[in-house]
N, C-alpha and C positions, 0 to 999 in steps of 0.2 A: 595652617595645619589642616585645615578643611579642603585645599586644592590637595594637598599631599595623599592625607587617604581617602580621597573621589577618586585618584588617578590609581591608586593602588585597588579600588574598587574595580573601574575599568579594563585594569590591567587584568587583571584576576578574571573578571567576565570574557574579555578576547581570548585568552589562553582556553578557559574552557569550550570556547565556541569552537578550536579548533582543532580538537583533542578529538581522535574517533576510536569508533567502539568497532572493534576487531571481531566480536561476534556475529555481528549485523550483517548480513549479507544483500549487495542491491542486485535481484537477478537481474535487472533490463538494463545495468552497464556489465554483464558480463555475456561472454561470445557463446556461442554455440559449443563446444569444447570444453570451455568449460563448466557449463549447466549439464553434460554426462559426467565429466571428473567428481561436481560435486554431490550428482544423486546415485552415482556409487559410491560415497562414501556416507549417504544415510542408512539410518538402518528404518525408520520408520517410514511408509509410502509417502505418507500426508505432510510429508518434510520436503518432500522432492518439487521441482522445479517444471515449470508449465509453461510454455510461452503459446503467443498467438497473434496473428494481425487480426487489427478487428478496426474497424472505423469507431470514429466515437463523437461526441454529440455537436453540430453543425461542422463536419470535417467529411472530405470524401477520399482521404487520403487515407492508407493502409498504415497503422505503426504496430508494432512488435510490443507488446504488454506480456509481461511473465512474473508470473508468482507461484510462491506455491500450494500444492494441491490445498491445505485445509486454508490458506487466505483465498484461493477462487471458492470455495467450499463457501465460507461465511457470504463475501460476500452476492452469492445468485443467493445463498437464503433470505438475506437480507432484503436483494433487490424483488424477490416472490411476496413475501411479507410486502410491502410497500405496493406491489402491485395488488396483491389480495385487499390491502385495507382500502384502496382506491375503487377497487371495482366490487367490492360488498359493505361500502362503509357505512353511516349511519342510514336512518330510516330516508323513506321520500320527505322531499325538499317542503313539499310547497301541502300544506292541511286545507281541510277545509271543515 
């Protein structure tokens, strides 16, 4: 009885793992065409769609990153925050 609904556990878990969400949209598998089809069809800017080559960390190779505007938005705040706590962070190190 315990193999029966583990596997029915199982079974239940793989289905949802492969069940996707129609609202999500991933811009960096969609083409040039259509990242303008689909920020003509927002109405808000900060919804729209951004792409860029940009190298990224021990890489010297160019790749295509796209999001949109208010997730590049967060994240440079985030990454400024991070560099401001770094370079004004606590007092000096060493007392005497």
């Amino acid at each position: 009885m315990k193999s029966l609904a583990f596997s029915a556990l199982l079974l239940l878990v793989l289905i949802s793992c492969t069940v996707t969400d129609d609202l999500r949209v991933n811009p960096n598998l969609m083409t040039d065409e259509e990242i303008i089809v689909y920020n003509k069809s927002q109405d808000r800017i900060w919804d729209h769609i951004v792409c860029a080559r940009e190298f990224r960390v021990q890489s010297h190779i160019k790749k295509r990153y796209c999001g949109t505007l208010s997730e590049l938005n967060r994240r440079a705040s985030a990454t400024g925050e991070q560099l401001n706590i770094i370079s004004f962070g606590g007092g000096p190190l060493i007392y005497r």
